[in-house]
N, C-alpha and C positions, 0 to 999 in steps of 0.2 A: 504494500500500500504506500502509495507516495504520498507527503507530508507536506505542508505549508511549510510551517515551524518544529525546528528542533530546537531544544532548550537546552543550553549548555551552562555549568554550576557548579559550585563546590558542593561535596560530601554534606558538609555540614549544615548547608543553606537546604537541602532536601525539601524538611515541612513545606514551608513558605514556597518554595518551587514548585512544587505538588499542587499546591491552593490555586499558584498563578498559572501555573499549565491546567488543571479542569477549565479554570474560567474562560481561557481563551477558548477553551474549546467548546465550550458554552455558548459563546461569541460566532458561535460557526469555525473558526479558525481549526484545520486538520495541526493539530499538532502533538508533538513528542519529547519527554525529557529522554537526554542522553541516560545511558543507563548507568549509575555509581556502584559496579562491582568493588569486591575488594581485590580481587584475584585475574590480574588482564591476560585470560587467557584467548587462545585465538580465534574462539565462539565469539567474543566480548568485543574484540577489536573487527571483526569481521561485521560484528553487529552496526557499531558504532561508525563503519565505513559506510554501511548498505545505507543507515539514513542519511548520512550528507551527499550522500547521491542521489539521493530519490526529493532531497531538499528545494527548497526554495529560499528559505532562509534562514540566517542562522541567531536565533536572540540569546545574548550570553547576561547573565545574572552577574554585576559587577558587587562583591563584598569582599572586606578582609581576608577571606578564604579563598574565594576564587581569584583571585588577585596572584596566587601565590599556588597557584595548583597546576602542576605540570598537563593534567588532562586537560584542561580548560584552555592552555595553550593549543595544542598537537587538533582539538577539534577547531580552534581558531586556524589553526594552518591546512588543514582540512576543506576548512569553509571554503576561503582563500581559493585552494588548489580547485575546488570546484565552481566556483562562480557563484557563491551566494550572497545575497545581501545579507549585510552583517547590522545587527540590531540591539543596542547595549541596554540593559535595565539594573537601573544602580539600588540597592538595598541596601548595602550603607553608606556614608559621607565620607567616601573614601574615594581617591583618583586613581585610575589603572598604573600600574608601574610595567615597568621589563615590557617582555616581550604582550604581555597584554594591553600594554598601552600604545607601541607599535600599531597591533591588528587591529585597534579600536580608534587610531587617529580621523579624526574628520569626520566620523560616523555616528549615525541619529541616536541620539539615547532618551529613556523615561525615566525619572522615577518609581520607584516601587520604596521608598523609605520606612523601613521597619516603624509601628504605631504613628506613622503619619500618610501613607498612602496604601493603601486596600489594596489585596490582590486582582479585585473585579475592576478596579478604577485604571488598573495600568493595562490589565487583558483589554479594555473598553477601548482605549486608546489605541492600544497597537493593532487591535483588529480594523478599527477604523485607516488607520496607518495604512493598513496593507491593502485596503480595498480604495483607497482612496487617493493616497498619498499624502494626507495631511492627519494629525491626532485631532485636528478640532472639525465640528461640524460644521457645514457652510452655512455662514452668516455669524459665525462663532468664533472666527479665528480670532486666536490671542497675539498681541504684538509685545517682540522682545523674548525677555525670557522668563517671561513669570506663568504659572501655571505647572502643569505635568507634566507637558510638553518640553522640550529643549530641545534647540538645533545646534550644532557645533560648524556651520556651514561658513 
């Protein structure tokens, strides 16, 4: 089954990733979280190949954790090698370092800030995002950068 969105994340952000991949998919959006084995056997990586090929794009969950997660790289280079649009959602008040910050330069991101923006309020946006091109409804659009929304353009 081919995918809209595959959701890329650290281990530890799981819950909350879980919340915001139903609700996209709620949203209509076909989507999938990368899978967090502990053991990257060659089921696992083969797995995690087949959906960024079958992808359309790639939305990475930006926190303290995945900031710093080897896998969160290698599916960003992934993304990359396949041609996906790449789609940043930041959970906590942290900015990309290394090679995350690299793969994520110039590229659109939301919010999702842990007890301050809801998992259904960032699936809302991005679903909109992808059908539309734009996070606000027409006649809605925000100017600048206040709101949920943010461009790095």
């Amino acid at each position: 089954m081919a995918y809209d969105v595959v959701v890329s994340y650290a281990r530890e952000d799981r819950e909350v990733v879980a919340k915001f991949c139903n609700q996209m998919i709620a949203e209509g959006v076909q989507a999938r979280m990368a899978p967090r084995d502990t053991i990257m056997d060659q089921r696992y990586i083969t797995e995690v190949n087949e959906m960024m090929m079958e992808a359309k794009t790639l939305v990475v969950v930006i926190s303290q954790f995945s900031n710093a997660s080897g896998q969160v790289v290698r599916e960003l280079e992934l993304a990359e090698k396949n041609q996906l649009q790449i789609l940043q959602v930041r959970l906590d008040d942290v900015k990309p370092s290394g090679s995350v910050a690299y793969y994520l330069s110039g590229k659109e991101w939301f919010d999702m800030l842990r007890k301050e923006v809801e998992p259904w309020e960032t699936a809302q946006k991005i679903s909109l995002y992808l059908t539309t091109g734009s996070a606000e409804p027409e006649g809605k659009k925000k100017k600048g950068r206040w709101g949920l929304f943010k461009s790095r353009k």
